[in-house]
C-alpha positions in Angstrom: -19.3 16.9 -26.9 -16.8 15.5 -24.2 -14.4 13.2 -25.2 -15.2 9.7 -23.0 -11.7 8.4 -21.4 -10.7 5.6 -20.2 -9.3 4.7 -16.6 -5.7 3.8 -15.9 -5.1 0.8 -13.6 -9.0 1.3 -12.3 -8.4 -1.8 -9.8 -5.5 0.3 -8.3 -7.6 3.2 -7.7 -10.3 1.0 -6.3 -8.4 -0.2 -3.8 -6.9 3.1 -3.0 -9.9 4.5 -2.7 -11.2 1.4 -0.2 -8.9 2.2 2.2 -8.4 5.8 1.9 -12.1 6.2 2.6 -12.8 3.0 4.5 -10.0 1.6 6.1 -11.2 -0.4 9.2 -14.0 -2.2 6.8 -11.8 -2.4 4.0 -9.1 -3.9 6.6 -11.9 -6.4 7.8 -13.2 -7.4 4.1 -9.7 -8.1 2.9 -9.5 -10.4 5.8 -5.8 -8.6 6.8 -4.1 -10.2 9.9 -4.2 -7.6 13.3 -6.5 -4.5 14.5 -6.5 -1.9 11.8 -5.3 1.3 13.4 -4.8 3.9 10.5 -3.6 4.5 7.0 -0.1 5.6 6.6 1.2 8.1 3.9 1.6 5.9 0.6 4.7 8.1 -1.0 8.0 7.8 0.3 11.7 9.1 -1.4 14.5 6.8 -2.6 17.7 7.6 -2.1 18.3 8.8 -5.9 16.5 11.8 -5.4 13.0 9.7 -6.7 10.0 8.8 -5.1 8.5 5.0 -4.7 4.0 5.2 -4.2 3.0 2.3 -2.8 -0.8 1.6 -3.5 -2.2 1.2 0.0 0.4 1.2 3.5 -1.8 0.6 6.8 -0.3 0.3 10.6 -2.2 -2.8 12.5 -1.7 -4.0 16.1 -1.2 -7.7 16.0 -2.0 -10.0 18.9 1.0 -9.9 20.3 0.8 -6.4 20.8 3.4 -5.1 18.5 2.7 -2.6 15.8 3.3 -3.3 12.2 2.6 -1.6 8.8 1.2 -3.7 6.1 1.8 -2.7 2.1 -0.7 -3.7 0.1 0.0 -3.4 -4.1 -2.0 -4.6 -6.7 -0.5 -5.1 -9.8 -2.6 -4.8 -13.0 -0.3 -6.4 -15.7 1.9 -9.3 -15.2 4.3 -9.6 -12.2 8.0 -10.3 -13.3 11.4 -9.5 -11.0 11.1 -6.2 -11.8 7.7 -5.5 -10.1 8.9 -8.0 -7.5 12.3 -5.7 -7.0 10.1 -2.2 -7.1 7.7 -3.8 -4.4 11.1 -4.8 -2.3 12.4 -0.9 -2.3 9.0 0.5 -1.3 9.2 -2.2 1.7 12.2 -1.0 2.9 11.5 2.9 2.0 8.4 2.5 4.4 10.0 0.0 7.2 12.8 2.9 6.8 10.2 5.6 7.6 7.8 4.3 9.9 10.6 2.2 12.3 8.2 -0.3 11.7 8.4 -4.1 10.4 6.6 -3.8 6.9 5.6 -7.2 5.3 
């Protein structure tokens, strides 16, 4: 008989999955300023040879007509400076990447 296991971080992967599957109404139900436009890779290197994945990265069109990239994370334990540090790097890993503003 299989062995039943148990889900890691099952609200990351929820929301992974959301957007990976159904961005635009994803985008909409999460109420997320701008026009959804696409999802953008999630997984970007740091400069010490590791690599920062970012739960869910999106590129919108605001009403002004620029383009911007939105990171979403979802932390499933408690958020502390080091989580708030991590979330920092992958902002600047992906504004790095894309040219784009990434808030």
């Amino acid at each position: 008989m299989a062995s039943k296991k148990r889900m890691k971080n099952p609200m990351d992967i929820f929301i992974k999955r959301n957007f990976a599957y159904l961005g635009k109404i994803s985008h909409e139900f999460y109420q997320l300023p701008g026009e959804f436009i696409n999802c953008e890779p999630n997984e970007y290197p740091d400069v010490d040879g590791t690599k920062s994945i970012a739960d869910v990265v999106i590129r919108v069109k605001m009403e002004d007509g620029t383009i911007q990239i939105i990171d979403l994370e979802d932390e499933s334990s408690k958020v502390n400076d080091n989580t708030l540090r991590k979330i920092h790097r992958y902002k600047i890993n992906i504004s790095y990447a894309t040219k784009k503003t990434c808030d």
